[in-house]
N, C-alpha and C positions, 0 to 999 in steps of 0.2 A: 826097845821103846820106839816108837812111831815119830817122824818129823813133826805132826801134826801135834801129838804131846809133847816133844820137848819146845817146839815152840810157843806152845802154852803156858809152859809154866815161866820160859823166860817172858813172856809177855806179862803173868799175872801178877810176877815180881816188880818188872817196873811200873804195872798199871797201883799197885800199893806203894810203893816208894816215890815217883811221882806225883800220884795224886796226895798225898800225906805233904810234900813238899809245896806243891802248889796250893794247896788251900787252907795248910795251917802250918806257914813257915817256924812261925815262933814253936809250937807243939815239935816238931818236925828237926828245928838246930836243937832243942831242950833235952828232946826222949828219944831221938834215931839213935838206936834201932827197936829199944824193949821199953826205955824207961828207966836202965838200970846205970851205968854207965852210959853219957849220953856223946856219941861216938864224933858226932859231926862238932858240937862242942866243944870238943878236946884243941878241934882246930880255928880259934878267936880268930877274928869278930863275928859276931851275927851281923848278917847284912839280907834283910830281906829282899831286895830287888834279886839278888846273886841267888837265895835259897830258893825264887819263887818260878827264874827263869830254869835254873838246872832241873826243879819240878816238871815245867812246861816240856823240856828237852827230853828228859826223862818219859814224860807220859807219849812224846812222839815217837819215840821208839818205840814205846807196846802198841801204839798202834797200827807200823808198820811190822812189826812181831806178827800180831792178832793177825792183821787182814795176810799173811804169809801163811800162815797154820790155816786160813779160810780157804785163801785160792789153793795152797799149793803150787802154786807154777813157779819150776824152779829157778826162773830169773828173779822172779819178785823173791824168794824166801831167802836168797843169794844176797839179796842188796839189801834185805833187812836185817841178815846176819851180820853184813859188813858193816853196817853200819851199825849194830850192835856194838860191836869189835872195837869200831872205831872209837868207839867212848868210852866204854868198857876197860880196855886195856891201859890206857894210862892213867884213867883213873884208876884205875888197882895200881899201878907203877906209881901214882904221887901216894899214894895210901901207905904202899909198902914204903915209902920213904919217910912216913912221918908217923912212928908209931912211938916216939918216946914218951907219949902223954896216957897211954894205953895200959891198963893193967894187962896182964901176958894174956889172961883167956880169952878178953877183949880181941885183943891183938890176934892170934892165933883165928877167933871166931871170926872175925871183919875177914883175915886172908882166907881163909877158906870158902866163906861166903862169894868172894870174886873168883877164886878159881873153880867152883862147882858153877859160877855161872860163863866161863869161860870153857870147861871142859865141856857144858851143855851146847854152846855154839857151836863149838869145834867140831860137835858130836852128828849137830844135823849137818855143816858143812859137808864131812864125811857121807853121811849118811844121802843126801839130795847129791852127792856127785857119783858117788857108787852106787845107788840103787836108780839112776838116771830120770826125777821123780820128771813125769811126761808136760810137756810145753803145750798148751791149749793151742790149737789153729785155729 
């Protein structure tokens, strides 16, 4: 798979999970992720300023995602991954710590959902350092 795709999809993941937070916090703490078990809920209070800003954070990283899969230039797609990473990872670490409220498929489906998007980072890191994707002059 291409930097350019997997960059994409981590972009289109937080351009729907951001913008769902940012614009309908209450839909967003009620029904993240399906509807079904509502994931963000499990972890009280709702507090919409907190759902509305991590939306905002959220949607700024897909667009340092996006415009990385645009340019290509491997300093830019570098510092969008990192910073992907950067939020990314301990959010999964406080997640993986609070999963007593979670029915097990729940559970199991949330951690897998952060490590397919953490193996996907990992993936282009890899991939833009070994395949030495070319720096614009």
């Amino acid at each position: 798979m291409s930097v350019r795709v997997l960059l994409g999809v981590l972009a289109a993941s937080q351009i729907i999970t951001g913008g769902w937070a940012l614009l309908a916090p209450p839909s967003f703490y009620a029904d993240f992720p399906y509807g079904g078990t509502p994931w963000v809920a499990l972890l009280p209070p709702y507090n919409e300023h907190l759902v509305r800003d991590v939306g905002a954070g959220t949607l700024a990283l897909a667009v340092a995602l996006a415009l990385a899969a645009w340019w290509l230039d491997r300093r830019v797609v570098i510092t969008a991954v990192a910073a992907f990473l950067t939020f990314t990872v301990p959010h999964a670490v406080f997640h993986s710590l609070h999963l007593e409220h979670f029915p097990l498929a729940d559970a199991v489906a949330q951690q897998a959902g952060f490590v397919a998007e953490i193996v996907l980072a990992v993936a282009v890191l890899v991939l833009v350092t070994r395949d030495r994707v070319p720096v614009p002059r």
